[in-house]
C-alpha positions in Angstrom: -54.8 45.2 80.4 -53.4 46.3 76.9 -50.8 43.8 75.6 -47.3 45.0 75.4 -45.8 46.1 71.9 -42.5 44.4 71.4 -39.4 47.2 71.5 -37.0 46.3 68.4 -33.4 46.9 69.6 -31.2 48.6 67.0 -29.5 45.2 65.9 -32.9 44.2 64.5 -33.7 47.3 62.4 -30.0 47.0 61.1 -30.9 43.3 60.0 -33.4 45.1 57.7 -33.3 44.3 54.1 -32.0 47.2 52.2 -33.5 48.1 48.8 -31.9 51.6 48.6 -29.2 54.0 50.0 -29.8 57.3 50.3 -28.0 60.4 48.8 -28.6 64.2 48.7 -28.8 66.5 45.8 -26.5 69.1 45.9 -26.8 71.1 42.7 -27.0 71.3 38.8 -23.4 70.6 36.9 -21.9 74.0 36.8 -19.3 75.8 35.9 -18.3 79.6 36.9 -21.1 80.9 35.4 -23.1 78.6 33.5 -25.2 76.0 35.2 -27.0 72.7 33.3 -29.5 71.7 34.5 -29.4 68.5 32.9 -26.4 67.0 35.0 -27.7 66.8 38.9 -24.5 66.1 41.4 -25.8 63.7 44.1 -23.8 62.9 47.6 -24.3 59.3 48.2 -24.3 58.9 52.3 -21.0 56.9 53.2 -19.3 57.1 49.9 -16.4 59.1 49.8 -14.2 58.3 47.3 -14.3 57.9 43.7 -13.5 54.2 43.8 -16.3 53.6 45.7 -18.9 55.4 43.5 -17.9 53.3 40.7 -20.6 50.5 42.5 -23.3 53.1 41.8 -22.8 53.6 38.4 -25.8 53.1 36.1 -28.2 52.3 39.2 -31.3 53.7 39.1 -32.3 56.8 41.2 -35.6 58.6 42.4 -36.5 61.8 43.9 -39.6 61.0 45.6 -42.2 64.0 46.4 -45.2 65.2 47.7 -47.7 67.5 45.6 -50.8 69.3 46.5 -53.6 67.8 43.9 -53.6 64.1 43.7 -53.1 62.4 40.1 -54.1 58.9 40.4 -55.0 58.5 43.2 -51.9 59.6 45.6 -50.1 63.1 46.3 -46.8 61.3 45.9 -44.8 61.7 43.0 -41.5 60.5 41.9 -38.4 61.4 39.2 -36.7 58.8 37.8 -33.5 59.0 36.7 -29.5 57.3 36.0 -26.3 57.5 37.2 -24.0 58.0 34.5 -20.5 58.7 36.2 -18.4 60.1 39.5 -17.9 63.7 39.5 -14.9 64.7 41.3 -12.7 62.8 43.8 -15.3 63.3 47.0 -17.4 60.9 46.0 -19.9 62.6 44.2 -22.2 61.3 41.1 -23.6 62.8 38.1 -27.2 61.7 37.5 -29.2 62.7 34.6 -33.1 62.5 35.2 -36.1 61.7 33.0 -37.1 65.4 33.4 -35.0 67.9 35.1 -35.3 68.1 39.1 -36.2 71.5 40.3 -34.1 73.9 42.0 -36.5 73.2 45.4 -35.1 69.7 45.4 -31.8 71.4 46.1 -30.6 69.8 49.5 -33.3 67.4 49.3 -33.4 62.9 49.7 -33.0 61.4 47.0 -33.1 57.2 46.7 -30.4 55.2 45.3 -31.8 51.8 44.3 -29.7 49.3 44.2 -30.7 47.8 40.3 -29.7 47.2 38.1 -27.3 45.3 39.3 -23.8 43.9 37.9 -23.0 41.5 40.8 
């Protein structure tokens, strides 16, 4: 007889500790024409205001990836970077990274971490 595996309900997985939020990267700063790819906008999930992406700002943020050949050990990688300031009224951040992100991340998860912190 195998022993049973205990089901968590939803409840418990909400009663998780969270360490970061997650948020998409939309696309480079831009304007009509030109693009820089220094400034990355990033959607924060549940954040749709500017008010409210004034908690984000200056918290750390990483774009974590898989490559093909490992480097120390691992495939995964990660880009660190900042978020400096809100970009619009939607909610949206600017984030400026240690090295640019690539255009594949486009679309892609990013992780808000929740440091430093100000509270």
């Amino acid at each position: 007889m195998t022993p049973s595996r205990k089901i968590r309900t939803h409840r418990e997985l909400q009663a998780k500790t969270i360490d970061h939020h997650r948020g998409k990267h939309l696309s480079y700063q831009r304007g009509k024409r030109n693009t820089n790819p220094n400034t990355s906008l990033i959607k924060i999930e549940g954040v749709e205001s500017t008010d409210d992406a004034q908690f984000y700002l200056g918290k750390r943020v990483a774009y974590v990836y898989r490559a093909k050949k490992p480097v120390r050990g691992t495939k995964i990688r990660v880009i660190w970077g900042k978020i400096t300031r809100s970009h619009g009224n939607n909610g949206v951040v600017r984030s400026r990274f240690r090295n640019n992100l690539p255009p594949s991340s486009f679309g892609a998860t990013v992780r808000i971490m929740l440091y430093p912190s100000s509270i």
